[in-house]
C-alpha positions, 0 to 999 in steps of 0.5 A: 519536469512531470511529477511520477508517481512510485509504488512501494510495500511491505517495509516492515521496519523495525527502527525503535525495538529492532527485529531481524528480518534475515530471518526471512531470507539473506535478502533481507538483512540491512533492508531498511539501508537499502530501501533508503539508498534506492528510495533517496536516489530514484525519487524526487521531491515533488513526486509522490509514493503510494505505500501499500501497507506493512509499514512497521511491526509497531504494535502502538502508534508512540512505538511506531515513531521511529518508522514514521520518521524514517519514510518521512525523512524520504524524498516525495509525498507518501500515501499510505494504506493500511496493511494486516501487521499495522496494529499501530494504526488503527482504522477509527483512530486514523483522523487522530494519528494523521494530526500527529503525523510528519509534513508528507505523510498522508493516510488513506482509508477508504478516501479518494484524491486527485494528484496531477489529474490522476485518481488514487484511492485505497484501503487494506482490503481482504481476502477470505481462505478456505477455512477461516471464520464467518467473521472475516465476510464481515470484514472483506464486506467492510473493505469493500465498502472503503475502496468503493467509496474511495473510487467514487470520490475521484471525480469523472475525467481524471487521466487515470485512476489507481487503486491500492490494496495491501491484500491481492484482489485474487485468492492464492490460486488466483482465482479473481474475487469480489474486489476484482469486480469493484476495480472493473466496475469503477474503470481502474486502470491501475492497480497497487498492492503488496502482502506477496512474498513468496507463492503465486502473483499477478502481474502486468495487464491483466483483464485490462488492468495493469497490476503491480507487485510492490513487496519490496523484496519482489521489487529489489528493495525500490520503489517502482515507478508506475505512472 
């Protein structure tokens, strides 16, 4: 059997200092008990999960323990990305926390793999809104700069290529942005991310790109299967 390839975002667990996360919504309460159901029961094994940020509201890495071992007590090879509450990872300690992580769990910032001839790259990403500060263009600067990187270590030939980002490559009116370009430019055919949970998205093909929501309260609380 094919390994697939599954998609998943915005965890959000609170394993070792609980935080309700009803407060979001109904369908949030018991969260993490039926990401794991659904996760345990759709993926196997030798498939692998891209993970696109969120992971925990940990704000140190020994705080994050428990989150970590709970995705890596579920079935596949996890990719994660960084996403804007993951202050337990921090972008220049990443070599160092990667070293202390569980079998299966693997950090990208900014890198490019190849998995069964299909590319995958990814970093956090950014999107300027009206009114923030000037420092920000520093950072969507810096952003860019990982996820171009990362497509161009996937080698030329691959079947397709995946890119995830944990913030949207669109402005909340949906309007496109500068990674929007970076994802034509290098031939992206499918693209992960996730920060969304309530207001406007993209979805399916758009310009040639096949975008995926994967906020798990957009997805059910799944994983979706996208290759």
């Amino acid at each position: 059997m094919l390994m697939a390839i599954f998609a998943i975002s915005d965890l959000h667990l609170s394993l070792g200092k609980p935080k309700p996360m009803d407060i979001f919504g109904e369908s949030w309460r018991n969260h993490e008990k039926r990401i794991a159901e659904n996760w345990d029961a759709m993926v196997a094994p030798d498939d692998t999960v891209l993970i696109a940020g969120d992971h925990s509201w940990a704000l140190r890495f020994n705080e994050a323990a428990p989150d970590i071992n709970y995705i890596a007590q579920r079935p596949g090879r996890k990719i994660l990305i960084r996403g804007n509450h993951d202050y337990w990872w921090r972008r220049e300690s990443t070599n160092k926390i990667q070293a202390q992580l569980p079998e299966g769990i693997e950090l990208m910032h900014g890198r490019g793999i190849v998995v069964d001839n299909i590319g995958i790259t990814g970093t956090r990403g950014w999107r300027i809104e009206e009114g923030e500060e000037p420092g920000n263009v520093k950072v969507m600067e810096r952003e860019l700069m990982y996820l171009e990187r990362g497509l161009q270590e996937i080698p030329d030939g691959v079947a397709k290529k995946i890119a995830m980002l944990h913030y949207p490559p669109f402005s909340t009116s949906l309007e496109p942005n500068e990674f929007t370009q970076a994802l034509h430019k290098n031939h992206v055919d499918i693209l992960v991310y996730g920060h969304i949970h309530s207001g406007g998205y993209l979805e399916g093909d758009i310009d040639g790109i096949e975008y995926h929501l994967v906020s798990v309260d957009h997805t059910g609380f799944r994983p979706v299967r996208i290759a």
